[in-house]
C-alpha positions in Angstrom: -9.7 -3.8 19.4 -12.8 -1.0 19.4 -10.6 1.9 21.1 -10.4 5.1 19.2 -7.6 5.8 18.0 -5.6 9.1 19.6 -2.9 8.9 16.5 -3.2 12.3 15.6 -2.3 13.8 18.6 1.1 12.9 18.6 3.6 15.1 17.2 7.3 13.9 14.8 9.9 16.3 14.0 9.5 17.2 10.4 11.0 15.1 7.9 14.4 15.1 5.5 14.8 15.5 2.1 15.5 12.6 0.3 17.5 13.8 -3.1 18.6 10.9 -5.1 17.3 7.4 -5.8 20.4 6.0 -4.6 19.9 7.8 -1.4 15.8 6.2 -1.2 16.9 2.9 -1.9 19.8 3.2 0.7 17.6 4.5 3.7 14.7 1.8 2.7 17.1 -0.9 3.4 18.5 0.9 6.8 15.1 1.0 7.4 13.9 -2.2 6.7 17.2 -3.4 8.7 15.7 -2.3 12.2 12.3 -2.5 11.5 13.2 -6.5 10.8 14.7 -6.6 14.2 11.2 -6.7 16.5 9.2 -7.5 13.5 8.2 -10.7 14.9 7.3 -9.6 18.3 5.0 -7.1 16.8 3.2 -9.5 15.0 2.6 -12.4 18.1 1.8 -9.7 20.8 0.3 -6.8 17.8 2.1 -4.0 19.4 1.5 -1.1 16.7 4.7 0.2 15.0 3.8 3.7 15.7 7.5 4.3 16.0 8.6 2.7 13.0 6.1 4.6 10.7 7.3 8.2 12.4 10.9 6.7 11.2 9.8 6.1 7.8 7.8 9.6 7.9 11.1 11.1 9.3 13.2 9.9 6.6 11.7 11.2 4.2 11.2 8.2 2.4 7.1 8.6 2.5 8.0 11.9 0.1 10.1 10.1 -2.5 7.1 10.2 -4.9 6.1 13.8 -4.8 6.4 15.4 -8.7 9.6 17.8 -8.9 6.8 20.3 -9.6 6.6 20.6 -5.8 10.5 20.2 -5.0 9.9 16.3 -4.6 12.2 13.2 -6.0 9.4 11.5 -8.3 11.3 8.1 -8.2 10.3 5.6 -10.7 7.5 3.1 -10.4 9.8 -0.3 -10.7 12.1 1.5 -8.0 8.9 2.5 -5.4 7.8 -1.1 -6.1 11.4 -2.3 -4.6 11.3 0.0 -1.9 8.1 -1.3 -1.0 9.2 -5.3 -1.2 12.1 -4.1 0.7 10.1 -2.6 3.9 7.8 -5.5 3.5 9.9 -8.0 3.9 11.3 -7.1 6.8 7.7 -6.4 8.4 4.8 -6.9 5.8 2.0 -4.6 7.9 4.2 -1.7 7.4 4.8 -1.9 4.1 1.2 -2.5 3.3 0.5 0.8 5.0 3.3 2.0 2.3 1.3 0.7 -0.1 -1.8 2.2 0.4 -0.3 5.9 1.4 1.9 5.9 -2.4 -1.2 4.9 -4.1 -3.0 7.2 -2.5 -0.5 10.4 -3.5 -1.1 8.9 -7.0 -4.3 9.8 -7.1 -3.9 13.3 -5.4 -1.2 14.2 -8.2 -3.8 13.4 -11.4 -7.3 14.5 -9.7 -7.0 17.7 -7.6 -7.1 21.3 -8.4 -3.7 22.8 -8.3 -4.4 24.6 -4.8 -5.1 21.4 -2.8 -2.3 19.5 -4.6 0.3 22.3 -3.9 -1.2 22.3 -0.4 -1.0 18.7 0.3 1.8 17.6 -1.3 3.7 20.4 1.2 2.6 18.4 3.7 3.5 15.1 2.1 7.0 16.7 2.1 7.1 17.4 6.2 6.2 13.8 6.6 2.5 13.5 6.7 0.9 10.0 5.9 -2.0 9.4 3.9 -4.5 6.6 3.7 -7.2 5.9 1.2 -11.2 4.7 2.6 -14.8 4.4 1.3 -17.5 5.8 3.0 -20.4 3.1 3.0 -23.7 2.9 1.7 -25.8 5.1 3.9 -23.1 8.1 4.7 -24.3 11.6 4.2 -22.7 14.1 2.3 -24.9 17.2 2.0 -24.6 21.2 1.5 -23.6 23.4 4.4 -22.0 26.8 4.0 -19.2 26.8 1.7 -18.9 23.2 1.8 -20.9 20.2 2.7 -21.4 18.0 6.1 -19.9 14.7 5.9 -22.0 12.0 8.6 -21.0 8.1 8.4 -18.4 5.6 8.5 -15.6 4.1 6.2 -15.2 0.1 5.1 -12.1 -0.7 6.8 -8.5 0.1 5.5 -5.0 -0.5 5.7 -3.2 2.4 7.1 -6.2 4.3 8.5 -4.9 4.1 12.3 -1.2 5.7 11.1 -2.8 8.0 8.8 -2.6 11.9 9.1 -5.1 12.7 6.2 -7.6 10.0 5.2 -8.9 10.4 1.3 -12.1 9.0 1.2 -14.5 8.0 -1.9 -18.0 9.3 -1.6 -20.5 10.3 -4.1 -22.5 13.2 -4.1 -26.1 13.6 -5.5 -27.7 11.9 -7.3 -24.6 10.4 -8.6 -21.6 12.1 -8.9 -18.2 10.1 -7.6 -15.8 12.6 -5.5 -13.2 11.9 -3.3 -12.6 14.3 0.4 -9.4 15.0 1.6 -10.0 14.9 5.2 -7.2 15.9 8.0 -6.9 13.5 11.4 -6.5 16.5 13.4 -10.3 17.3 12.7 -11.9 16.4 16.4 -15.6 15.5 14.5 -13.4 12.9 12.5 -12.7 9.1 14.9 -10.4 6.0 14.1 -11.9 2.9 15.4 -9.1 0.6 15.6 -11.3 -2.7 15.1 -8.7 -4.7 13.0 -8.8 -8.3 14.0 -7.1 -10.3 11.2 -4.9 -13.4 12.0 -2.4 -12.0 9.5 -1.0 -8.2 8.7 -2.1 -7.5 11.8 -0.5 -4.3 12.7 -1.0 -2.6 9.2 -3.0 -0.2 10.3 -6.5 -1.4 9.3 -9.6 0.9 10.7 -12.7 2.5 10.5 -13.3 6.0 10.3 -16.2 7.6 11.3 -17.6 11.4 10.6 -19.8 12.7 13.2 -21.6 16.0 11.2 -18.0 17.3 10.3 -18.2 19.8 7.8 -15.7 19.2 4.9 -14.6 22.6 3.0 -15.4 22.7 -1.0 -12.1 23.1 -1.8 -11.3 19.6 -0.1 -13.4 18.0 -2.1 -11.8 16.5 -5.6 -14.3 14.8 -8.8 -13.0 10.9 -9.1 -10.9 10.1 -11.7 -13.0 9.1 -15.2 -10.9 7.0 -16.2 -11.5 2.9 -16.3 -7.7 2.4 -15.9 -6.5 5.3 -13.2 -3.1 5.5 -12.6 -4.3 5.2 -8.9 -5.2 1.9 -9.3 -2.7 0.6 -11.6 0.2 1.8 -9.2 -1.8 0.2 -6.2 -1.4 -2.9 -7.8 2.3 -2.6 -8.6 2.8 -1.9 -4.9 0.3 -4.6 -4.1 2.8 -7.0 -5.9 6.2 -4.8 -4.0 4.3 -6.5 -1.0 3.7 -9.6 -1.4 7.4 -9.9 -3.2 8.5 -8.6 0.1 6.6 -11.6 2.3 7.9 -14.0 -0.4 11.2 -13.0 0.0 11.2 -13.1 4.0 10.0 -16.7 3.5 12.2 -17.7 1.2 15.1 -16.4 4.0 13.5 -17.9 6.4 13.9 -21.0 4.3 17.3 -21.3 3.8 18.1 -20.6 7.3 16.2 -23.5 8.0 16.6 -26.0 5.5 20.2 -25.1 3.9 21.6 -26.1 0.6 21.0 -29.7 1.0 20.8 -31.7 -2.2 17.5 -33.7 -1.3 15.8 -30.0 -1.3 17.9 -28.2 -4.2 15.2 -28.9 -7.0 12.8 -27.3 -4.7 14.5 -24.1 -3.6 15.3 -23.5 -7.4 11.6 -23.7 -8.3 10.9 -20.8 -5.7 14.3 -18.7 -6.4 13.0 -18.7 -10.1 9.7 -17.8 -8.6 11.0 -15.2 -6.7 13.0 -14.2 -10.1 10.2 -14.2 -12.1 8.0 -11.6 -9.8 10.8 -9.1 -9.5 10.7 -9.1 -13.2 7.3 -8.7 -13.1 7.2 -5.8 -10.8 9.9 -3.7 -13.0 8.0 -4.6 -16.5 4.7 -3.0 -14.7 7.2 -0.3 -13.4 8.4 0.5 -16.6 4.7 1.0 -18.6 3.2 2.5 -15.9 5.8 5.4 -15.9 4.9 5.8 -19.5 1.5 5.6 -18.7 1.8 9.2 -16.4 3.6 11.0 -18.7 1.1 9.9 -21.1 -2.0 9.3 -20.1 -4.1 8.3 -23.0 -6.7 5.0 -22.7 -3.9 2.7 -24.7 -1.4 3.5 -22.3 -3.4 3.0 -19.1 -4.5 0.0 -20.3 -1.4 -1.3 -20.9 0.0 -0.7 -17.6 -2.7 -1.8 -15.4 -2.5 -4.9 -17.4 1.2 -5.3 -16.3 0.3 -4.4 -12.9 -2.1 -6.9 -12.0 0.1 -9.4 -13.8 2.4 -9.0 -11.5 0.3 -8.9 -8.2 -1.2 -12.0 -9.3 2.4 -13.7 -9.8 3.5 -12.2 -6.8 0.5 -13.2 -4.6 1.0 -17.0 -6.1 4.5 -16.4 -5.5 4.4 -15.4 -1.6 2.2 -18.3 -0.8 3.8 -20.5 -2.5 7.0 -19.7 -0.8 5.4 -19.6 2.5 4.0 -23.1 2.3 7.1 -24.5 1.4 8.7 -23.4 4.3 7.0 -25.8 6.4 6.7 -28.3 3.4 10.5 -28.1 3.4 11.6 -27.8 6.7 9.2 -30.3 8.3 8.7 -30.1 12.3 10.8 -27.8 13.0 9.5 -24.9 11.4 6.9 -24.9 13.4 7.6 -24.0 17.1 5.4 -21.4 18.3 8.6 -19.1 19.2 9.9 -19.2 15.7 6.3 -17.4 14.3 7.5 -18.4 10.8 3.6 -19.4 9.9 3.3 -15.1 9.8 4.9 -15.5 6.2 1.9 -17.6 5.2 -0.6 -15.7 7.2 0.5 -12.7 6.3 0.3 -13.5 2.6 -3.3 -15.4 2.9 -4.6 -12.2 4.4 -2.9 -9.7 2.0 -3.8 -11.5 -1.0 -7.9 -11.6 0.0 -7.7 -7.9 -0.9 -6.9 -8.9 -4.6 -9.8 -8.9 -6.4 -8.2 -11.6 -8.8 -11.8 -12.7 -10.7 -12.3 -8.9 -11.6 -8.3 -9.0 -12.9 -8.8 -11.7 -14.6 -11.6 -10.5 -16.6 -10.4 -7.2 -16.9 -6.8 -9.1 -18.4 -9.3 -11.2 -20.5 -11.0 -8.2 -22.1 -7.6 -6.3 -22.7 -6.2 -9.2 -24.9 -9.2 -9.6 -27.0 -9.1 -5.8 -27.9 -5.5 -6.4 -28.9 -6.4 -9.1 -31.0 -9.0 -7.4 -32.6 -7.2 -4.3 -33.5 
């Protein structure tokens, strides 16, 4: 914990070219097959999957959204969400990190200038990750040159330590919201890997912290004006891919231990339907918020954020729920320390504090009065 992280140093071959859905769906489940393999082991002794994210990066399955505009796949949102579930549950840190790095490229594609898009989006397609971060109260971002010097730290993020460009919110004065696209490779630019969660606890979560590194004007993006970005509608979708994906280890994990016995039937079909429900969920969200990017008026960004936190508030229910009845179900057993199986619960406790369910809520509350209304 503390070290600084020496992530971009290291060098991947460039990645493939994923050109079908069939084909992203198939690779996310060999994928998620290996990754499954020492996914426990990571967890108990937090060895970083540093390997399995160059795999992912390799695929090409971190590309699968770019638009066709730049020679990407653009797969739909209700497929990306079961992409996601699928990495996740086979190890939920690494697709969190998935979650954060898609979300991310959704904001790139509706708030930069065409020149930075085109530019990063090439590098999307070689395999570079991305992460998304806030610069806290007290960071500096002020003129120098032909850009601006960038001084402070970040709150910390998932993804961060696996991350070759970091997009981080700042604001500009007195008050203008903009978000910097800054590169790893950038030596005034440190990862502080200061993570210490009891669950997710190789997603990648760090600090970043700019020492006086200057940040070029053309890096530099206005935030979206929007209430309901896409950003943060798809963010939640992908929220909910990963906390279907911890449900659905769980609910394996379940089986394997309890079986179909009839004293327990009643009680695995209450969390099979649950699982049900939230798959349903995700591809509902899915559905509107593809409507919502191809057209992006108020109504229709309202409409799928709705959906979208719907379903990462079922899903987060839903993963927990799961995970507790593991234990509830399969008594004793369930919980030798070499089994790990309390990661499913731990794993969803920590994932769902980054829900901000009372702002959802209210936000869900104000979006069916308006419908009422009109």
């Amino acid at each position: 914990m503390g070290t600084v992280s020496q992530f971009h140093h290291r060098l991947r071959p460039p990645a493939q070219r994923i050109e079908s859905e069939e084909a992203a769906i198939s690779t996310a489940r060999d994928l998620a097959a290996a990754f499954r393999r020492e996914a426990s082991e990571r967890d108990i002794n937090r060895i970083l999957p540093f390997a399995e994210l160059d795999a992912l990066s390799i695929s090409g399955l971190t590309a699968i959204t770019v638009p066709p505009d730049h020679e990407g796949l653009d797969v739909p949102n209700a497929l990306l969400a079961e992409i996601v579930a699928i990495v996740a549950e086979a190890d939920a840190s690494i697709g969190e990190t998935l979650e954060n790095h898609f979300s991310t490229l959704e904001t790139l594609r509706v708030q930069t200038a065409e020149d930075l898009k085109a530019s990063l989006f090439a590098r999307v397609l070689l395999g570079d990750r991305f992460a998304a971060a806030t610069f806290v109260d007290g960071s500096e971002l002020v003129g120098e040159g032909l850009g601006y010097r960038l001084s402070g730290r970040t709150r910390q993020a998932a993804g961060i330590l696996y991350a070759d460009w970091i997009v981080a919110a700042h604001t500009l004065a007195p008050n203008r919201p903009v978000t910097l696209y800054l590169t790893r490779s950038d030596d005034d630019l440190q990862v502080i890997d200061d993570w210490d969660g009891f669950g997710q606890r190789t997603n990648g979560s760090a600090t970043a912290i700019a020492g006086a590194l200057h940040v070029n004007a053309d890096a530099i993006a206005p935030a979206p004006s929007f209430r309901y970005s896409t950003g943060v509608s798809l963010g939640l979708l992908l929220k909910a891919g990963v906390s279907l994906g911890i449900a659905r280890a769980a609910w394996a994990d379940l089986m394997t231990a309890v079986g179909d016995h009839a004293a327990v039937l009643a009680h695995i079909g209450k969390h099979a339907v649950s699982i049900e429900a939230t798959a349903a969920a995700l591809e509902r969200a899915g559905r509107k918020l593809d409507f919502a990017q191809v057209n992006p008026v108020e109504a229709a960004m309202a409409d799928a954020h709705f959906s979208a936190s719907a379903a990462a508030i079922i899903a987060g229910e839903a993963a927990l729920s799961t995970a507790n009845a593991l234990f509830e179900l399969a008594g004793q057993t369930s919980a030798a320390i070499g089994l790990n199986l309390d990661r499913h619960w731990r794993n969803a406790r920590i994932h769902g504090l980054s829900l901000p369910l009372d702002r959802l809520l209210r936000s869900a509350g104000e979006y069916v009065s308006q419908k009422i209304k009109t």
